[in-house]
C-alpha positions as CSV (number, residue, x, y, z in Angstrom):
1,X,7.5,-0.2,-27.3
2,X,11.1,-1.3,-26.0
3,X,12.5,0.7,-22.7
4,X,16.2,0.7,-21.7
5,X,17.3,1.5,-18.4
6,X,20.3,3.6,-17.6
7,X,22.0,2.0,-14.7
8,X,25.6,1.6,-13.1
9,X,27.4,-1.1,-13.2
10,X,28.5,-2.0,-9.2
11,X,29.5,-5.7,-9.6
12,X,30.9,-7.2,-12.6
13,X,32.5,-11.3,-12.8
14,X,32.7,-12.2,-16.2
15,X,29.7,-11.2,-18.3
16,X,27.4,-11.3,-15.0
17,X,26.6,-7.8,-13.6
18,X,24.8,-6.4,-11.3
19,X,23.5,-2.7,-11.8
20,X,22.0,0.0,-9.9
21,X,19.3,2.2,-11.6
22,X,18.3,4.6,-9.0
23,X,19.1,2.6,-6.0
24,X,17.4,-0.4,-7.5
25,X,19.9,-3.4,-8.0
26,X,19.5,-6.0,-10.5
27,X,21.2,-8.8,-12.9
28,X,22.0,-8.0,-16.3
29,X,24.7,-9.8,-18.5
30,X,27.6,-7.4,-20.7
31,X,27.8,-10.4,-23.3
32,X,26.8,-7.5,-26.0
33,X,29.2,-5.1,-24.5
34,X,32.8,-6.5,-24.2
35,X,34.3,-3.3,-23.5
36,X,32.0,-3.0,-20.1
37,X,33.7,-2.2,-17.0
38,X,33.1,-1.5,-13.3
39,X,31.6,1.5,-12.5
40,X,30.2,2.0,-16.2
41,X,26.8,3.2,-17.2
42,X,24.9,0.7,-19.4
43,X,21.5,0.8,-20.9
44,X,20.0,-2.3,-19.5
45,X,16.7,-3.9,-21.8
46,X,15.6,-7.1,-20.8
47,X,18.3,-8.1,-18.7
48,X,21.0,-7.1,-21.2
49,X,23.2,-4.1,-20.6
50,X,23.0,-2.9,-24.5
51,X,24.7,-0.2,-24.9
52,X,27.6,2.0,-23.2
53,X,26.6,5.6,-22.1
54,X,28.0,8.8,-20.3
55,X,27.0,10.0,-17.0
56,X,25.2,13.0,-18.2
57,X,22.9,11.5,-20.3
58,X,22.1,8.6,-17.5
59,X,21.6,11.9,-15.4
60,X,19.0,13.4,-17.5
61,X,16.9,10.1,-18.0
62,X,16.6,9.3,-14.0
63,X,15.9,13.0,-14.0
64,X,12.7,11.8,-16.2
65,X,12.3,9.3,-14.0
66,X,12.1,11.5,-10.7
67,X,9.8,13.3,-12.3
68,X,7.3,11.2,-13.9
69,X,7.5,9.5,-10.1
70,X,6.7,13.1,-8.2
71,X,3.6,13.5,-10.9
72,X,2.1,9.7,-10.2
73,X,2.1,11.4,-6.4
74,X,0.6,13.8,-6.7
75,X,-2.9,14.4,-5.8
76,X,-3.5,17.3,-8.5
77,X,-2.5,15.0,-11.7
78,X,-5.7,14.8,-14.5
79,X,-6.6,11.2,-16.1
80,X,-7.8,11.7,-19.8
């Protein structure tokens, strides 16, 4: 199973960017994505930014990801 990242881009020189995802900052290339600009929201896989997306749907997923993180803390989670 593939997973793509929803993160912003902050720097951007050429097809180098870096992203944030959540406060976490690292490289990914726009060579797939032309039309990527500063400030956009890219899913990132593999070091690629693949794919444009809004703000709300970037907004749901690290939503996911807050929550999946606050379960993993927690003391009262069951192991099957």
């Amino acid at each position: 199973m593939c997973l793509a990242v929803p993160a912003r881009i902050v720097e951007l020189k050429g097809d180098n960017a870096v992203v944030d995802a959540m406060g976490n900052r690292f490289s990914a290339k726009t060579t797939l994505l032309p039309e990527a600009k500063l400030g956009g929201i890219v899913l990132v896989h593999a070091g690629f930014a693949i794919s444009m997306i809004d703000e709300e749907e970037a907004k749901k997923t690290w939503q996911l990801f807050a929550e999946i993180n606050d379960f993993m803390e927690t003391d009262k989670k069951i192991s099957g």
